[in-house]
C-alpha positions as CSV (number, residue, x, y, z in Angstrom):
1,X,100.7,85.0,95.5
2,X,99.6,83.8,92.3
3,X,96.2,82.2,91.5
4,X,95.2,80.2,88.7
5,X,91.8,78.3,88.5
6,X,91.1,76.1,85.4
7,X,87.2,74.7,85.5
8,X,85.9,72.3,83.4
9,X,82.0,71.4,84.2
10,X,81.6,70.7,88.1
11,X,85.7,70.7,88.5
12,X,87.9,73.3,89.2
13,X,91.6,73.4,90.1
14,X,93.1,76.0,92.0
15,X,96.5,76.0,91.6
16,X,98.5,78.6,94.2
17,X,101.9,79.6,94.0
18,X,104.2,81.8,96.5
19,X,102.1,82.8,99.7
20,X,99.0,82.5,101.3
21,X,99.3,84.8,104.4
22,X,97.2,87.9,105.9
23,X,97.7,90.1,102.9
24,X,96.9,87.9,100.1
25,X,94.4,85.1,102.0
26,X,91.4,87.7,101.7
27,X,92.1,88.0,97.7
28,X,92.2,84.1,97.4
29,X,88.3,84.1,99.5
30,X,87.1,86.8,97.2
31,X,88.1,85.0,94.3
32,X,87.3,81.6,95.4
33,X,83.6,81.8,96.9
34,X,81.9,82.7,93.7
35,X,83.4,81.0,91.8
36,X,82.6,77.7,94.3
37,X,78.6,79.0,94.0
38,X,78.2,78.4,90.2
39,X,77.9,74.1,90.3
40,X,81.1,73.2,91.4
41,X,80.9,69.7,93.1
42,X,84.7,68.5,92.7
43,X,87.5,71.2,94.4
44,X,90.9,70.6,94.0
45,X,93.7,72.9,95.4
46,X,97.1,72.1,93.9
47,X,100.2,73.3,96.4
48,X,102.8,72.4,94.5
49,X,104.6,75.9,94.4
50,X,103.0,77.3,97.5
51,X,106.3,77.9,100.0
52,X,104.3,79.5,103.2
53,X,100.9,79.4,104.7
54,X,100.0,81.4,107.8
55,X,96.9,80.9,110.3
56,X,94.7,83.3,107.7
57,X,95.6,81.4,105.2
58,X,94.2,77.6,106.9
59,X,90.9,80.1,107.6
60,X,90.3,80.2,103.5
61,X,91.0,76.6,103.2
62,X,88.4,75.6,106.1
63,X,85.9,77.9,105.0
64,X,86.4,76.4,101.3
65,X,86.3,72.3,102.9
66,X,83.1,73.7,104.5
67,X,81.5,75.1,101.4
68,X,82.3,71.7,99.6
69,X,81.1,69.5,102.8
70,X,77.7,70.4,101.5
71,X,78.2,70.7,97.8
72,X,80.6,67.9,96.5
73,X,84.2,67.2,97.3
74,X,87.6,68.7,98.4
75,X,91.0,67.5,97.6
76,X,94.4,69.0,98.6
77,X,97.4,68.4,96.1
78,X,101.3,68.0,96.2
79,X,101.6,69.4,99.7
80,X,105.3,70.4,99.9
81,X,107.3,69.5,103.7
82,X,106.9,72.5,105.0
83,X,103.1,73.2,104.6
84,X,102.5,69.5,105.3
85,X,104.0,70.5,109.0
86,X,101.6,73.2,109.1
87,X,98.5,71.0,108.1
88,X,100.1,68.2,111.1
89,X,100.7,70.7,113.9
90,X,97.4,72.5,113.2
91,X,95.3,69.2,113.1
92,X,94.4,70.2,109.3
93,X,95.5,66.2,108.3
94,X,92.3,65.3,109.6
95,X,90.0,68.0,108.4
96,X,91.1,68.0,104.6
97,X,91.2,65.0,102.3
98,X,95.5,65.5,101.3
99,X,96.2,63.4,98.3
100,X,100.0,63.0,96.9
């Protein structure tokens, strides 16, 4: 999987691209948690080239809507078909704000 984050004050994109699955989910949290410590308020994951996302993947994404619960806002973007069934038959719809 491929991570890019772009931050610009209290926002930062995360853009992913490939998969986010049991090998590469850890590298994505150890990335992701400092870099969610240093003033970020305003979170935004961009899925527009993400084709697969297993259970340890929705575990990093939970744990980052959690973080951001207390500290600003979350938003999930371009959510292709297939993850979008994911995020429906997991209940993640209602647990993270999905934008178009």
């Amino acid at each position: 999987m491929k991570t890019n984050m772009n931050r610009d004050g209290g926002n930062l994109t995360v853009s992913l691209e490939g998969r986010l699955d049991t090998t590469t989910a850890p590298e994505l949290e150890a990335e992701l948690r400092p870099a969610l410590k240093d003033g970020v308020t305003n979170l935004t994951i961009d899925l527009k080239k993400l084709e697969y996302v297993s259970s340890a993947g929705l575990r990093v994404l939970l744990s980052a809507q959690k973080i951001m619960n207390r500290q600003g806002e979350m938003t999930v973007r371009n959510v292709g078909s297939a993850i979008m069934d994911v995020f429906e038959v997991t209940g993640f719809v209602d647990l993270l704000n999905i934008e178009d």
